[in-house]
C-alpha positions as CSV (number, residue, x, y, z in Angstrom):
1,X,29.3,2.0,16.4
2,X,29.7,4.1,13.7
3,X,27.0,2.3,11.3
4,X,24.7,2.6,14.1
5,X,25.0,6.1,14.7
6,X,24.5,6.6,11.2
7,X,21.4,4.6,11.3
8,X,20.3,6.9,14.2
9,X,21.4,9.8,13.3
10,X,18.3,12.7,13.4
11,X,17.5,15.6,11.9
12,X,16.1,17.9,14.0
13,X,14.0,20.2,11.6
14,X,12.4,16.8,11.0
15,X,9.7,16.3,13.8
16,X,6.0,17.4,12.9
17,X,4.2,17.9,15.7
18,X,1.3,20.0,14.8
19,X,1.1,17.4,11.7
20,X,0.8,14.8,14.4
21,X,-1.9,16.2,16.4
22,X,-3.6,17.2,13.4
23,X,-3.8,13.2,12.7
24,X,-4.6,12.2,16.6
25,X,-7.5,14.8,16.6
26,X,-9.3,12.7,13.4
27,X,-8.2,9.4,14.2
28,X,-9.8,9.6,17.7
29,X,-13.0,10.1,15.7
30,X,-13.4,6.5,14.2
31,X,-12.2,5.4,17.5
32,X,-14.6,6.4,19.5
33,X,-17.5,5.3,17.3
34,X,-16.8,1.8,16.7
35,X,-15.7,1.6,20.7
36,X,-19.5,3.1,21.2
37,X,-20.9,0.3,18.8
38,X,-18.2,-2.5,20.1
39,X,-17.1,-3.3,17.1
40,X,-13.6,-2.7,17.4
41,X,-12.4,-5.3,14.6
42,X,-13.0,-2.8,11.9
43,X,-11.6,0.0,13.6
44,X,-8.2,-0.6,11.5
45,X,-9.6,-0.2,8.4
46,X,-11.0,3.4,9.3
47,X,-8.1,4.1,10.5
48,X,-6.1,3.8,7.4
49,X,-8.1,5.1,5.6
50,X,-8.1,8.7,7.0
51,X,-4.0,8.3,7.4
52,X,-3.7,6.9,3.3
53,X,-6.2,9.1,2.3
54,X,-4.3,12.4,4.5
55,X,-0.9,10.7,2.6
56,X,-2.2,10.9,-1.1
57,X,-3.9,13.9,-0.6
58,X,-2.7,16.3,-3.4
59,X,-3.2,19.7,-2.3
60,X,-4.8,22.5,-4.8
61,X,-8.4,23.7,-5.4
62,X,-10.5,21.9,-3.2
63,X,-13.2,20.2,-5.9
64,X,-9.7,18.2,-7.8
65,X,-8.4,17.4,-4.0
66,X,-11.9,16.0,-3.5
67,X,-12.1,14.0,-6.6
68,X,-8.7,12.5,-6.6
69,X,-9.2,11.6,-3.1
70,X,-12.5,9.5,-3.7
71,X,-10.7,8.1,-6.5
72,X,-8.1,7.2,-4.3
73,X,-10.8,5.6,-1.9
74,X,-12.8,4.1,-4.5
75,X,-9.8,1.9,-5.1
76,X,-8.8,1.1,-2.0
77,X,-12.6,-0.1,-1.3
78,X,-12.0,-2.5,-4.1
79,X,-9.0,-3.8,-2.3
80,X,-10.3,-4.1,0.4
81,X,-13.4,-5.8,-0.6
82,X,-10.7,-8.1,-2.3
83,X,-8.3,-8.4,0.5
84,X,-11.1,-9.6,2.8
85,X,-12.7,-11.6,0.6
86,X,-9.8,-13.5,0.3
87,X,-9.6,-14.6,4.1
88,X,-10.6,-17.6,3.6
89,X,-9.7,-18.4,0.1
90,X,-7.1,-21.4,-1.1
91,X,-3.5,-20.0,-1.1
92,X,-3.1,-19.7,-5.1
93,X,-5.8,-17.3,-5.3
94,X,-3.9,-14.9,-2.6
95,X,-0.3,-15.2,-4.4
96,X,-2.1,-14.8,-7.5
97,X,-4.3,-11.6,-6.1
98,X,-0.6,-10.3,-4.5
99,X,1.2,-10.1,-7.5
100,X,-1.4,-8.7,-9.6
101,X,-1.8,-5.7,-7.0
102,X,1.9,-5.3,-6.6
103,X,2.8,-5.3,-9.9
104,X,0.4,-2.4,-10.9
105,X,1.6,-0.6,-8.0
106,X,5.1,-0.6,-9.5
107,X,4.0,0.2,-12.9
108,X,1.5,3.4,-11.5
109,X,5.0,5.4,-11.9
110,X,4.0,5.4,-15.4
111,X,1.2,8.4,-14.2
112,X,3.8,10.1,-12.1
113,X,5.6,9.7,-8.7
114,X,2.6,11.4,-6.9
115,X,0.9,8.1,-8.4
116,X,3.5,6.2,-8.3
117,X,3.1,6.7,-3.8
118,X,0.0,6.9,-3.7
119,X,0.0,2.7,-5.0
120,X,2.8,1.7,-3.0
121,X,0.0,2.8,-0.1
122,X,-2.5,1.0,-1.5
123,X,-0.2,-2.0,-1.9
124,X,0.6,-1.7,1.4
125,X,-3.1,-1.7,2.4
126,X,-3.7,-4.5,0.4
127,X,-1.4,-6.8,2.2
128,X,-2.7,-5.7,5.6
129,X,-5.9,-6.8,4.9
130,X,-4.8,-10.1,3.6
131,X,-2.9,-11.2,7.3
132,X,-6.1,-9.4,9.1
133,X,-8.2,-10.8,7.1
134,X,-6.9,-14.5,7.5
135,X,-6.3,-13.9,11.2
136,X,-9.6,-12.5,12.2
137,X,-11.3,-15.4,10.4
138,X,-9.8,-18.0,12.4
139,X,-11.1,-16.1,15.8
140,X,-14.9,-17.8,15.7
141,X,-15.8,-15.0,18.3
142,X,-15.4,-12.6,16.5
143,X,-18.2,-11.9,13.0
144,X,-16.1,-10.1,10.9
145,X,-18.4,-8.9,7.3
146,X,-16.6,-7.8,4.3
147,X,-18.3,-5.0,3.6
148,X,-18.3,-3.5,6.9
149,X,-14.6,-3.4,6.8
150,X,-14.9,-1.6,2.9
151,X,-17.1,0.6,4.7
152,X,-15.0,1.2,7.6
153,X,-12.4,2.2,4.8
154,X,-14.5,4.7,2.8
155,X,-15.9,6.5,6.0
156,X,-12.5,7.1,7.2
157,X,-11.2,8.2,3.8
158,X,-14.6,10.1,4.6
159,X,-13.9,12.1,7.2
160,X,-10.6,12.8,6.0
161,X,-12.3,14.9,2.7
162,X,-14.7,16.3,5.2
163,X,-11.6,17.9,7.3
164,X,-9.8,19.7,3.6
165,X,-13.6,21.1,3.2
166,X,-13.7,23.0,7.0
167,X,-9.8,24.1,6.4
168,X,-11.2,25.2,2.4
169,X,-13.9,26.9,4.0
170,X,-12.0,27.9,7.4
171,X,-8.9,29.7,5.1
172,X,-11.2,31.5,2.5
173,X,-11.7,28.9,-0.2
174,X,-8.2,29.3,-1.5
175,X,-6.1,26.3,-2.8
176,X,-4.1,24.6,-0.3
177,X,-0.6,22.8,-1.0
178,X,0.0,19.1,-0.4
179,X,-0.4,18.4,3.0
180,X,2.3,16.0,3.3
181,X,5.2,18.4,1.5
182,X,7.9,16.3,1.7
183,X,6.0,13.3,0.2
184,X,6.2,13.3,-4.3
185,X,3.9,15.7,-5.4
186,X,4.6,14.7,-9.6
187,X,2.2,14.0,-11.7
188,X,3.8,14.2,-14.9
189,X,3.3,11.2,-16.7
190,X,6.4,9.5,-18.0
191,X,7.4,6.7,-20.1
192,X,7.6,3.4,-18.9
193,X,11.1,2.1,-19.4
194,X,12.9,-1.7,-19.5
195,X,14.7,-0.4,-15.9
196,X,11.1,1.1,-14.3
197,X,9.0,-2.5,-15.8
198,X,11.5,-4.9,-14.1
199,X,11.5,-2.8,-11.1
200,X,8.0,-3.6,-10.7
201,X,8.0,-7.2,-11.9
202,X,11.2,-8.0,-9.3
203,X,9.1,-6.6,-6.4
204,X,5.7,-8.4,-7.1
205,X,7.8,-11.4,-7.6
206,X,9.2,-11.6,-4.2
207,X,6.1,-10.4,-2.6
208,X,3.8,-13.2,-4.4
209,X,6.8,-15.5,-3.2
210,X,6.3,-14.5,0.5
211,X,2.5,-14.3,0.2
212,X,3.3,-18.1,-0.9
213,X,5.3,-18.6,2.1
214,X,3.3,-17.3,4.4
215,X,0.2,-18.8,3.4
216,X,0.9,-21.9,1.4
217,X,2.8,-23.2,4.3
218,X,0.1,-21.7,6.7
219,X,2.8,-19.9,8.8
220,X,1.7,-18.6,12.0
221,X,2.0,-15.3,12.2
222,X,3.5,-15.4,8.5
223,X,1.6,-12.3,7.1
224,X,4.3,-10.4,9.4
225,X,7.1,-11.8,6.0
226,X,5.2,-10.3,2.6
227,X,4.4,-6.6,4.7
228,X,8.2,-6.6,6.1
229,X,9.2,-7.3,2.5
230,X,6.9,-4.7,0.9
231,X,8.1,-2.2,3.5
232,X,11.8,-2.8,3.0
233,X,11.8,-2.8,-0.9
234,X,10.3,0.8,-1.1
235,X,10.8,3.0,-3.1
236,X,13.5,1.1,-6.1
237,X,15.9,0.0,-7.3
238,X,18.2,3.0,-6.4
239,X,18.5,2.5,-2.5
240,X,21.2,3.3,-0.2
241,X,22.6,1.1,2.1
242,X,21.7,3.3,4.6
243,X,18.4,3.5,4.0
244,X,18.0,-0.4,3.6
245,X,19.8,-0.6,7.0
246,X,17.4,1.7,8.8
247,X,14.2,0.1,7.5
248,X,15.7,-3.3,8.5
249,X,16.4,-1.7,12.4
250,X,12.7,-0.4,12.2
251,X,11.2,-3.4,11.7
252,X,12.8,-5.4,13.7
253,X,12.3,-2.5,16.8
254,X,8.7,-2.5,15.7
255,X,8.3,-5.9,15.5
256,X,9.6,-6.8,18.6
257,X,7.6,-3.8,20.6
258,X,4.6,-5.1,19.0
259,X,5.3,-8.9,20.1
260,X,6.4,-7.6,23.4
261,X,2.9,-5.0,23.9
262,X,0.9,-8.3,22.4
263,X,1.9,-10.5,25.5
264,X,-0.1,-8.0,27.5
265,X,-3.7,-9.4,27.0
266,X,-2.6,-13.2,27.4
267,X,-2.8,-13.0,30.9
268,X,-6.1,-11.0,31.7
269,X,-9.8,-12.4,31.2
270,X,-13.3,-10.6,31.3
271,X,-13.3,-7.0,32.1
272,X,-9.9,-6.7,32.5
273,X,-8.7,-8.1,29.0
274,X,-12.0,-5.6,27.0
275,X,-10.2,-2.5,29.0
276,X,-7.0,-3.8,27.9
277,X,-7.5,-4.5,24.2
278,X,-8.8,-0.8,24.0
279,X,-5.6,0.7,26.1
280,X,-3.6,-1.3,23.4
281,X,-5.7,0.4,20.8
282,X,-4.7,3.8,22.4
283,X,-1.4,2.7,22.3
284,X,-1.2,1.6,18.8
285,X,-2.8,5.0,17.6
286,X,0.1,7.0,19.9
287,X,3.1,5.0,18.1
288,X,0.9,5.8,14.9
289,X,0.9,9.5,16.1
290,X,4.5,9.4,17.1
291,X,5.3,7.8,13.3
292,X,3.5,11.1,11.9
293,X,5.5,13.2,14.0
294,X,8.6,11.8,12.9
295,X,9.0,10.9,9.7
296,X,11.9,13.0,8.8
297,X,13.1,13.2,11.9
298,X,14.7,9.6,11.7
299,X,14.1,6.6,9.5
300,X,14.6,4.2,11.7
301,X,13.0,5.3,14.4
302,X,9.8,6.5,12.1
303,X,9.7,2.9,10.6
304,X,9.7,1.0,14.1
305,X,6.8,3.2,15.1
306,X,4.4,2.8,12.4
307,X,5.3,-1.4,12.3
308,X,4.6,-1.5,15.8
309,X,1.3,0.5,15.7
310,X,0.3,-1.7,12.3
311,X,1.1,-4.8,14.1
312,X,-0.5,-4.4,17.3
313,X,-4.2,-3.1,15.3
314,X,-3.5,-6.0,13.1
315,X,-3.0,-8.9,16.4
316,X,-4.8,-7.6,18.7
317,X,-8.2,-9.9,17.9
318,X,-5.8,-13.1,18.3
319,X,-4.7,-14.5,21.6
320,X,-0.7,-14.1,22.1
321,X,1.3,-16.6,23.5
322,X,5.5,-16.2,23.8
323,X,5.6,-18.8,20.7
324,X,3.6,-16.4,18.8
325,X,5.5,-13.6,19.6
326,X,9.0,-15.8,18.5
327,X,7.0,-16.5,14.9
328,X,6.1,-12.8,13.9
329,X,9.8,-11.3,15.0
330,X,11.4,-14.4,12.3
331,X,9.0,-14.0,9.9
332,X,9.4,-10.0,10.1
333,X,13.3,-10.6,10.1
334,X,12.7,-13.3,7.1
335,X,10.9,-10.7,5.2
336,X,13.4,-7.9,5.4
337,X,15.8,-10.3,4.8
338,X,14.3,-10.9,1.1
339,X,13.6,-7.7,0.1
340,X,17.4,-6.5,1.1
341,X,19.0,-9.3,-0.6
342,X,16.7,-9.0,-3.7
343,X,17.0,-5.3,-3.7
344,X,20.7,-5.3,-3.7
345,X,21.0,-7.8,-6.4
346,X,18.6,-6.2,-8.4
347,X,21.1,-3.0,-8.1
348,X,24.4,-4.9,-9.0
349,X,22.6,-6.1,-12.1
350,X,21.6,-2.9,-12.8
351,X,24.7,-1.2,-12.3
352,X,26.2,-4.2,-14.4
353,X,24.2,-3.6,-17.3
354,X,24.6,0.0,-17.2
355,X,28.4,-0.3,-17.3
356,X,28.4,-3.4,-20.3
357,X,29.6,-2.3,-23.8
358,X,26.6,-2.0,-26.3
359,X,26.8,-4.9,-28.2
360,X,27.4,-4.8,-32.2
361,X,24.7,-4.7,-34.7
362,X,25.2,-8.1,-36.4
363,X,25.2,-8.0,-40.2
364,X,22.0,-8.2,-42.3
């Protein structure tokens, strides 16, 4: 009892609501458009990128926000273009594409932590796009096009430099802090160490491995392993147990409310399953809402939001069946398994290695 109320414990001065509202108010943009044009399967994409793009937003004078942010965009179109283009591709090419991504994620810390974040989102992006990309392709009623989805990312990363420009103009054209304050704001470069290189190596290992898993063994549902994994190995090597133990609780709460809200559509046909796909949208962008709100409010509870809302965008083109539903909360349990057991070896070696006697110069 007293590890859970530790992993449940709040903070009060944590919960964002006007931060939360702020993000509803935009999201509902994309939404509405692409439920005007029916094409609802690259709604996700917009979606993430106003949130990624709101996340890595740096603050300051508003012509460097602007740039950095269509940097930041410009590189998440190529991954997306990438991620998609993948779909149907052999296995090898998607381990292969996985640990390239995730290991210059890791080493981004070189450029600063602000960086250093803003890679671990793209990362994260990047293995979305893979499991929608390879679940959306097996749905033959559904035409899914590459570069609609790359430019369902850019217009929402978009819209989100086209809301700093009204608050620019709106609060005098004076520079604005980071809008995400709690999030790194560093970006002083700094040297790339042995401890900061194997950091990044370990965790595109294990998520090339679960790519591998998931894929070469054509798991259903096993896209749900590789983004559990990438979620629970965040941020390095130094993580508490607590903080391992709360995004383990999260996922598994937001995996098994997504499996739970995905059951929903399996028994409804016709007009009835199109107004229930787009209530489960609604709902998806509420927990997404509720995730913003949250954040520092409670780990846990902030993690099990944001996998549920992911999960359900990510599912929602497939039918669900209670087998289904089985698959995606072991594969998500599977994947936070890794990354724990990995992460907390990878810290008793470090800790090892920092307490080991330097060794002796051996003679000339």
């Amino acid at each position: 009892m007293k590890v859970l109320s530790k992993v449940f414990a709040v903070n009060p001065a944590g919960v964002n609501w006007p931060r939360a509202v702020l993000f509803l108010d935009v999201a509902l943009v994309p939404m509405l458009v692409f439920w005007a044009f029916g094409n609802e399967q690259y709604l996700l994409s917009a979606l993430f990128g106003v949130l990624f793009a709101w996340l890595a937003d740096p603050g300051g004078g508003y012509g460097r926000r602007a740039l950095r942010i269509a940097v930041f965009a410009l590189i998440g179109a190529g991954l997306t273009a990438l991620g998609f283009g993948l779909g149907q591709a052999a296995w090898g090419w998607l381990v292969l594409a996985a640990f390239v991504v995730t290991l210059a994620a890791g080493l981004a810390i070189g450029l600063g932590a602000h960086r250093f974040a803003a890679g671990l989102l793209l990362n994260l992006w990047f293995l979305i796009t893979l499991g929608f990309a390879v679940g959306i392709d097996q749905q033959s009623r559904i035409t899914n096009h590459t570069w609609a989805q790359v430019v369902a990312w850019i217009g929402g990363s978009a819209l989100w430099i086209v809301v700093t420009f009204a608050e620019w103009l709106i609060r005098g054209r004076s520079d604005r802090p980071q809008p995400i304050a709690e999030l790194p704001g560093d970006t002083a470069q700094r040297k790339l160490t042995r401890p900061l290189i194997m950091y990044a190596v370990v965790r595109a290992v294990v998520i090339a491995v679960t790519v591998a898993l998931a894929f070469g063994l054509n798991l259903s549902h096993g896209y749900w392993m590789p983004i559990a994994a990438i979620v629970t190995m965040q941020p390095g090597l130094q993580q508490t147990t607590l903080v391992g133990m709360q995004r383990v609780a999260g996922a598994l709460i937001g995996a098994a409310a997504a499996a739970l809200l995905l059951l929903i559509p399996a028994g409804v046909n016709g007009v009835n399953q199109v107004t229930t796909l787009r209530g489960l949208e609604m709902v998806a962008l509420v927990l997404l809402m509720h995730g913003v709100a949250i954040r520092f409010w409670n780990y846990a509870i902030y993690t099990a939001a944001i996998a549920a809302g992911v999960l359900v965008l990510i599912d929602l083109p497939s039918p669900s069946d209670y087998g289904a539903e089985g698959y995606r909360v072991l594969w998500t349990l599977c994947g936070v398994a890794i990354g724990v057991v990995v992460m907390l070896l990878a810290g008793l070696l470090a800790k090892r290695g920092a307490k080991a006697p330097p060794q002796a110069a051996e003679p000339s």
